[in-house]
N, C-alpha and C positions, 0 to 999 in steps of 0.2 A: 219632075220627071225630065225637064228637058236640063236641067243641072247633071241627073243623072248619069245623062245620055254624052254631057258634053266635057265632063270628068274621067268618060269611060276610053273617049278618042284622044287622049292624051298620053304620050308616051310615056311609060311606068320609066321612073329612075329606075337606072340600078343598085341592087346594095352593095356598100361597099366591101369589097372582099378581104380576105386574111389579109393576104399580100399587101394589098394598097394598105391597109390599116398599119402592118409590118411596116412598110417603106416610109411613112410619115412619120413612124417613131422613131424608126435609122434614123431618122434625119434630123427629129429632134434633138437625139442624142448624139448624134455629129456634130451638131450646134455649138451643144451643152458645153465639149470634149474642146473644142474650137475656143468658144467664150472664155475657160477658165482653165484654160493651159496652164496659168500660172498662178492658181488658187485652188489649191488640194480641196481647201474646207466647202467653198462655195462648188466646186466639182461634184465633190461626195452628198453632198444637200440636195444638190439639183437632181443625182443621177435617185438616191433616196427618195424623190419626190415622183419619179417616173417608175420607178420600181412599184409602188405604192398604187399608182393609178393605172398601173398594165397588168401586174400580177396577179394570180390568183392568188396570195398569201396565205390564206389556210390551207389549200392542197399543198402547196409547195412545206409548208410545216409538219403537214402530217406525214409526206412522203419522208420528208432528209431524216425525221423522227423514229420511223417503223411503227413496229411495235409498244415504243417506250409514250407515243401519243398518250392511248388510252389510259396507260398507267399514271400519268399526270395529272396533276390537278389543275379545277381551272385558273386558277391564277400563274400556275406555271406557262402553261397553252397557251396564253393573253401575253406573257412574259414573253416567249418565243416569237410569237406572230408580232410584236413589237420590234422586237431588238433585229429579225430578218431581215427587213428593207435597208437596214445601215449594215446591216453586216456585212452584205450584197454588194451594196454600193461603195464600202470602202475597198472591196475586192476588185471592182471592175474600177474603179477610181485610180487604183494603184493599176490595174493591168496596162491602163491606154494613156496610164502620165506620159505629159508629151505626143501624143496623139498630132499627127500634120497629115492629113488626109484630105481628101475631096469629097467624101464623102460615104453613102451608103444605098447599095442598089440591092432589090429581089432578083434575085437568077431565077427561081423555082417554088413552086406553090402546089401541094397535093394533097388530096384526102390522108388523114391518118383513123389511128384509132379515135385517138380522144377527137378527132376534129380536121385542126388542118397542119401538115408540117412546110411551114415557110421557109427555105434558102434563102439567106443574103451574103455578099461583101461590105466589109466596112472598108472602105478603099484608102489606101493609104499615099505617102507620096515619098517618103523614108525607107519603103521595102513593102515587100508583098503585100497584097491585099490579106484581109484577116477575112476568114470562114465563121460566117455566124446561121446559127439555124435557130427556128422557136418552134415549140409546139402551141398551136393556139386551139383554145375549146372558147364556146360563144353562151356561158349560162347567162339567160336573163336576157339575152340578147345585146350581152358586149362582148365585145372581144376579148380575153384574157390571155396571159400566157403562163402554163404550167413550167415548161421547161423551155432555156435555152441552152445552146451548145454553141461553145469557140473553140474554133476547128477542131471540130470534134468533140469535144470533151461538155459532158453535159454536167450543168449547176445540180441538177439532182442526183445524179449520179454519186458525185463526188463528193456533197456534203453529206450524202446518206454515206457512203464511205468511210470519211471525214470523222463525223460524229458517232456512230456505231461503238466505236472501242470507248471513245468518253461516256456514252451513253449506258453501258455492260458496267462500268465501274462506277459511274458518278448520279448517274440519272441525271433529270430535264434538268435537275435543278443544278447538276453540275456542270452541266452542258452551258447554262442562262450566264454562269458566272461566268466562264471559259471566253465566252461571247463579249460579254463585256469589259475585261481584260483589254482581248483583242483594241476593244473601239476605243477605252481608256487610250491607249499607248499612241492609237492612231490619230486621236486630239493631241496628244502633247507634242 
């Protein structure tokens, strides 16, 4: 009882919020960005490894997919949810080569639908700071993120865009191959 009593007058941490969650991963990935200026391969790996442990990966599949999700088989679905996190990362891989920044700050943190939508800067030292937003949802009690946007332009948005007219002609499975291409050409 008196354990109780003396667990009770102790001040609750607090949780940690989107934001703060947000801001530790800017900064991871400003690291990353930092570290391997000069190693595309080890870049794209590392940013693939953060993709991987931040994302939701199957919503963000099913969304850039639509409709053509349920039509897939599971091995196609598995195929997708696979090859996304390199796809991803050889995108933003190539977006920030050369990256000379200081780093990565939250402006902004608000309720949204899914959750919370986080504003940040990824601060640059070369030209403008870069406009980065995530949408974060908390299943299970982690943080995840559905979507992000650079300056403005959302990853869902544009690969469901993106993929649509392959997807009308080719299906998942043309889509898988399309993909891998891509990553083909990006190792050589």
């Amino acid at each position: 009882m008196v354990f109780a009593f003396a667990a009770s007058a102790l001040p609750a941490q607090a949780e940690e919020t989107a934001g703060q969650w947000v801001s530790e991963l800017g900064t991871k990935v400003v690291e990353v960005l930092k570290a391997t200026n000069d190693q595309p391969k080890e870049r794209q790996s590392e940013l693939e490894a953060i993709f991987l442990d931040s994302f939701d990966v199957p919503f963000v599949a099913k969304f850039v997919t639509g409709r053509y999700w349920k039509k897939a088989t599971p091995g196609e679905q598995q195929d997708l949810m696979e090859l996304l996190p390199e796809y991803v990362a050889t995108i933003y891989a190539g977006v920030f080569a050369g990256y000379d920044g200081n780093g990565f700050k939250v402006v902004k943190e608000r309720k949204s639908t899914n959750g919370t939508y986080v504003q940040g800067l990824i601060q640059r030292n070369d030209g403008p700071d870069v406009a980065a937003a995530f949408d974060i949802t908390k299943p299970n009690g982690r943080f995840l993120i559905i979507n992000t946007e650079v300056e403005g332009v959302s990853l869902l948005v544009t690969k469901r865009s993106e993929f649509a007219s392959v997807l009308s002609r080719e299906g998942l499975a043309g889509l898988i191959s399309r993909m891998k291409d891509v990553l083909a050409k990006s190792s050589a």
